[in-house]
One Martini backbone bead per residue (centre of mass of N, CA, C, O) as a GRO file, in nm:
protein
  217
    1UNK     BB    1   5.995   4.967   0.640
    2UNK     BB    2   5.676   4.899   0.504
    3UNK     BB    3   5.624   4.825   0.139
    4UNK     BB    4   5.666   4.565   0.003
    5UNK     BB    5   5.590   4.263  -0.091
    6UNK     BB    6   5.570   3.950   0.002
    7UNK     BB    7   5.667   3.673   0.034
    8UNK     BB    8   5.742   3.392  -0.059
    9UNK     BB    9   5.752   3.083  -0.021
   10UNK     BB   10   6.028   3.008  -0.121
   11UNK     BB   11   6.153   3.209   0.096
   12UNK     BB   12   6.066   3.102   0.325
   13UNK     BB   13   6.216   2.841   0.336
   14UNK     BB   14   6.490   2.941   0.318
   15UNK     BB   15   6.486   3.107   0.595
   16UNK     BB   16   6.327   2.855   0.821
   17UNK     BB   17   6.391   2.545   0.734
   18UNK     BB   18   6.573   2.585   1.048
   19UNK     BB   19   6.336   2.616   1.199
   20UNK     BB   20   6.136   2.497   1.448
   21UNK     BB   21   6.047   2.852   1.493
   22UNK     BB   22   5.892   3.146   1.394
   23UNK     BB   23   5.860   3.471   1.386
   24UNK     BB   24   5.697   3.705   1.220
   25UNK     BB   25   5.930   3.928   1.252
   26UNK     BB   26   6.110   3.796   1.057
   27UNK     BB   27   5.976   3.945   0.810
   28UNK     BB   28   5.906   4.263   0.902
   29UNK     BB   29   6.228   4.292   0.797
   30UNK     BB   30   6.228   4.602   0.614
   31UNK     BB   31   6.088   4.556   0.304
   32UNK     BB   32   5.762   4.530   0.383
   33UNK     BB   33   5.468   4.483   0.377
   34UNK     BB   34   5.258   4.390   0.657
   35UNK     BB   35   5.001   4.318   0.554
   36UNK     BB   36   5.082   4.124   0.391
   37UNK     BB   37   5.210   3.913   0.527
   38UNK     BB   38   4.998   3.850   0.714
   39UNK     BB   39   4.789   3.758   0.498
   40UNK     BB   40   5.009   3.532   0.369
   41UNK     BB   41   5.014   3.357   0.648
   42UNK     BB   42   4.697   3.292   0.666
   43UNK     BB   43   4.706   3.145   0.405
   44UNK     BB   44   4.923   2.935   0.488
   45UNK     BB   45   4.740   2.821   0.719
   46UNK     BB   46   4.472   2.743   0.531
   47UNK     BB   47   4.670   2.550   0.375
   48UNK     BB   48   4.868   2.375   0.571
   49UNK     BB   49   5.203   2.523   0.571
   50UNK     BB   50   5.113   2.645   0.842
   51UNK     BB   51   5.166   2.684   1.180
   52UNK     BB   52   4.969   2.856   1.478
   53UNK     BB   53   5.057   2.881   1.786
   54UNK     BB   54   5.067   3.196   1.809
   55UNK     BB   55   5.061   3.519   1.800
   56UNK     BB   56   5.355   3.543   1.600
   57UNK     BB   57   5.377   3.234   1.553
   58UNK     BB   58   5.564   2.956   1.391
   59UNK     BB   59   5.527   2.643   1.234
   60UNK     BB   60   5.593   2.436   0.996
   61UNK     BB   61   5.462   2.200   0.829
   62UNK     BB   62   5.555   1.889   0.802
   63UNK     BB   63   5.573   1.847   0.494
   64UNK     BB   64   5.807   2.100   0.529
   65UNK     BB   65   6.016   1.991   0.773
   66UNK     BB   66   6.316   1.954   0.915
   67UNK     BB   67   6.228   2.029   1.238
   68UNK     BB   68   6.169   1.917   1.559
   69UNK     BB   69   5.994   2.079   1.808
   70UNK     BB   70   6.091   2.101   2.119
   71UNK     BB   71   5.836   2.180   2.367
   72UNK     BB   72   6.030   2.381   2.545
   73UNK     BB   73   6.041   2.565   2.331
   74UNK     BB   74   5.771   2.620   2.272
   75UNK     BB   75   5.749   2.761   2.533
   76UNK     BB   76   5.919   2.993   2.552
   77UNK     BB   77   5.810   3.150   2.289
   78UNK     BB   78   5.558   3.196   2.373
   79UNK     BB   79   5.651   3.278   2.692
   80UNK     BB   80   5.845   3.527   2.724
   81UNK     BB   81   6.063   3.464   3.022
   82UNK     BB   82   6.021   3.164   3.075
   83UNK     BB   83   6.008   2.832   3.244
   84UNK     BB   84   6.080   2.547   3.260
   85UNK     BB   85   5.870   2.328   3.547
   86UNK     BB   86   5.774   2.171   3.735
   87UNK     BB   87   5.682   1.859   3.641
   88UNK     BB   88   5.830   1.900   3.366
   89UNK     BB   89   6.111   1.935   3.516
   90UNK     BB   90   6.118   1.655   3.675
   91UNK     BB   91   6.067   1.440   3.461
   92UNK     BB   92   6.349   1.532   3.324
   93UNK     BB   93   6.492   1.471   3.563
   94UNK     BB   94   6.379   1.201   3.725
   95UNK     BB   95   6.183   1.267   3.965
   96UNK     BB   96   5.973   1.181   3.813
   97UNK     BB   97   5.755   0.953   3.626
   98UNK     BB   98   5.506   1.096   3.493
   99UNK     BB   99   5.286   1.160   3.270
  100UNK     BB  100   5.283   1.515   3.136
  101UNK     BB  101   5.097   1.644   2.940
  102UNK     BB  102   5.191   1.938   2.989
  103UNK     BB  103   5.396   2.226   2.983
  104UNK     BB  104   5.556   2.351   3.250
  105UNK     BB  105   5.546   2.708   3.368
  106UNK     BB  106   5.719   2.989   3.442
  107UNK     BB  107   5.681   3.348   3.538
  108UNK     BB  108   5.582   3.702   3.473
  109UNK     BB  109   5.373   3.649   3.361
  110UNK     BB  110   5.055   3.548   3.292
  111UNK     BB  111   4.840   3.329   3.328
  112UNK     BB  112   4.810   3.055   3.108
  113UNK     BB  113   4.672   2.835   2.870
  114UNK     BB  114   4.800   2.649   2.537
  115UNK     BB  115   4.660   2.559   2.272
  116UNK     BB  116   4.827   2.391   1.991
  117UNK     BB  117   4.954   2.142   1.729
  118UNK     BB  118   5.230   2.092   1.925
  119UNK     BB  119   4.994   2.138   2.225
  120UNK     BB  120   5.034   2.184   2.591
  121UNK     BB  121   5.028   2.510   2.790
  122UNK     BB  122   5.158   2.603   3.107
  123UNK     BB  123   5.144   2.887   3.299
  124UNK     BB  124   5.308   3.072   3.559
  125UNK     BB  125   5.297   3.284   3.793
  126UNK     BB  126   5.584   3.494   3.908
  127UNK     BB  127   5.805   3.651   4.126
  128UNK     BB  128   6.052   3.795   4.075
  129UNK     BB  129   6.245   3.673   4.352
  130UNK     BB  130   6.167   3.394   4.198
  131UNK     BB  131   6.396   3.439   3.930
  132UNK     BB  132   6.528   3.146   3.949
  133UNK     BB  133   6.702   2.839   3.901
  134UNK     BB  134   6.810   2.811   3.607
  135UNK     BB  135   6.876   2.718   3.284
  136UNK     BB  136   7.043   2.684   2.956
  137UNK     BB  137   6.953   2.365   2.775
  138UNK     BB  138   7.003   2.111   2.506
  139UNK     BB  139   6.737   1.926   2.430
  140UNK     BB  140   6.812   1.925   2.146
  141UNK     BB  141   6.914   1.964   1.885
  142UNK     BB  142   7.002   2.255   1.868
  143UNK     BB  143   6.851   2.310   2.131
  144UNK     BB  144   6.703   2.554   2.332
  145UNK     BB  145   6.656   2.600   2.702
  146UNK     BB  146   6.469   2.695   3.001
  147UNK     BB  147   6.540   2.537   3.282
  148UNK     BB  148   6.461   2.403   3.593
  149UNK     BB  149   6.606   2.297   3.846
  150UNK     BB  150   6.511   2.054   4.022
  151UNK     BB  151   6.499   2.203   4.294
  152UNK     BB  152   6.297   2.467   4.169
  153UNK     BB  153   6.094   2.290   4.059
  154UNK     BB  154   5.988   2.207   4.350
  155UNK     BB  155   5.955   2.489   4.471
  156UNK     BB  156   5.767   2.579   4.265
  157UNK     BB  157   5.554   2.327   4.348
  158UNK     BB  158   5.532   2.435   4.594
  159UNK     BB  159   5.467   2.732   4.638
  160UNK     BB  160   5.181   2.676   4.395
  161UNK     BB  161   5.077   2.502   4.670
  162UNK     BB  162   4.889   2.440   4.878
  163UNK     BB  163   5.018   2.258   5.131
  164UNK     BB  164   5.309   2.162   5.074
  165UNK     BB  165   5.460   2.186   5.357
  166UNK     BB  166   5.430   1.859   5.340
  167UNK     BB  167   5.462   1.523   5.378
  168UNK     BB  168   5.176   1.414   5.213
  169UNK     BB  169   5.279   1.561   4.952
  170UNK     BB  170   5.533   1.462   4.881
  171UNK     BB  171   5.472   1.170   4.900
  172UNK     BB  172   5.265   1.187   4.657
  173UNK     BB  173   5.514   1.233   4.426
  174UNK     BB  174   5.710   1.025   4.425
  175UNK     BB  175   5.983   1.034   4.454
  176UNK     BB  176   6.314   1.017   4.257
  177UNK     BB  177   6.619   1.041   4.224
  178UNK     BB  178   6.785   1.158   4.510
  179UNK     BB  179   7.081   1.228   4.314
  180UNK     BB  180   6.981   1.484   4.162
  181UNK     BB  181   6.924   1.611   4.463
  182UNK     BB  182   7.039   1.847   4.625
  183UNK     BB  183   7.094   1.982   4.939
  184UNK     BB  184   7.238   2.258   4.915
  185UNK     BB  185   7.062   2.343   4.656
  186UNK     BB  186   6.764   2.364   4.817
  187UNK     BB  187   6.870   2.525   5.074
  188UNK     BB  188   6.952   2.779   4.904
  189UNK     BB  189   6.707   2.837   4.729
  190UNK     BB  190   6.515   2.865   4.961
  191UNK     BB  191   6.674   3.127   5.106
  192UNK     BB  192   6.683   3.297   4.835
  193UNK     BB  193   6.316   3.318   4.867
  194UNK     BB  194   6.273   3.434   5.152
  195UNK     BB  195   6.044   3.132   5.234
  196UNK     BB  196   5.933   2.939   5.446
  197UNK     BB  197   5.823   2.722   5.353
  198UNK     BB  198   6.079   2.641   5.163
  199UNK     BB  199   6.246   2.551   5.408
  200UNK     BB  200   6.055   2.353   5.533
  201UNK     BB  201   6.054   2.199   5.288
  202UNK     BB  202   6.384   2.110   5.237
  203UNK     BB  203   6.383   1.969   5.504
  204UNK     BB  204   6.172   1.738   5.440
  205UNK     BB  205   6.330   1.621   5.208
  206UNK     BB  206   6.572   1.531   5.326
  207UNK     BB  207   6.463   1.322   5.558
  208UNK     BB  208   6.344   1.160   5.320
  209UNK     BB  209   6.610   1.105   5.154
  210UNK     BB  210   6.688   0.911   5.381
  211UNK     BB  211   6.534   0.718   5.435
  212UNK     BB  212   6.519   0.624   5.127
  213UNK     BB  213   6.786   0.544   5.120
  214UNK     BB  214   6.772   0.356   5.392
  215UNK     BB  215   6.603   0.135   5.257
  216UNK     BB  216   6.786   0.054   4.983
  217UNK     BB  217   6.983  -0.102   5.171
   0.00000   0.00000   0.00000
């Protein structure tokens, strides 16, 4: 229950200086004010001491920061239940080539984007049905997150683009590094979504990687 003075800053360091990211509710578990916390958290963002990620989410300023929060890390956080996919998800795989301005993911939660002093986080919403094909993975140091599988990246952005599942979309993409795509993973994952689009997708991508592998020799 919240009762007692709010945290004084070096307790908070002592607390987070190891937390590339890390949530208000980890203060206001205890005997502590709830009000003077938020209000103390509001002071040191307006002092320049800590970053505002969005409500209830914060990173320490760059010259308090002992670690680097990779942005994968901060999608996550950011809207819990997500995982990092779509372009952002295959450029991390290399089968894209292109940068990615910013982090794209998908999830249950609601569509939105999100900017704040660490970049820009965009969100789609996906139906429960399609919350597969993803794994926890060590993006830096100690740091993890939830990354979907290079080909669940491909049928999340064929699911999320109208008329994705043609040959001159597929084309545009410009794939590569056509080792990192399995195909019995693209079309496994594909029938477990139960949507013939993906299917008719991964059998495209199949025929293509067929092609671009025999051109390479």
């Amino acid at each position: 229950m919240c009762k007692l003075d709010a945290v004084k800053w070096a307790d908070l360091l002592a607390l987070v200086a190891d937390e590339p990211v890390f949530p208000s509710a980890l203060l206001l578990a205890g005997d502590v004010s709830c009000a003077q916390v938020r209000l103390q958290l509001s002071r040191w963002v307006k002092a320049g001491r800590l970053l505002q990620l969005r409500r209830g989410l914060y990173s320490l300023a760059p010259i308090w920061r002992k670690v680097e929060a990779h942005s994968f890390l901060v999608a996550n956080r950011i809207q819990r239940g997500s995982y990092v996919s779509l372009q952002s998800a295959l450029a991390f795989h290399g089968v894209i080539s292109e940068h990615v301005p910013v982090v794209t993911s998908v999830g249950p939660g609601r569509p939105e984007t999100v900017h704040n002093p660490l970049g820009g986080f965009q969100f789609n919403h996906i139906v429960g049905t399609l919350y597969f094909g993803y794994s926890r993975i060590e993006v830096a140091a100690r740091q993890f997150a939830f990354v979907a599988l290079p080909e669940k990246a491909l049928l999340d952005l064929i699911h999320l683009t109208p008329g994705a599942d043609s040959e001159d979309f597929l084309r545009e993409l410009r794939l590569q590094n056509w080792a990192a795509i399995s195909s019995s993973v693209l079309e496994g994952l594909a029938r477990q979504s139960g949507k013939a689009k993906l299917l008719r997708a991964a059998r495209l991508v199949q025929r293509l990687a067929t092609v671009e592998e025999g051109e390479s020799q």
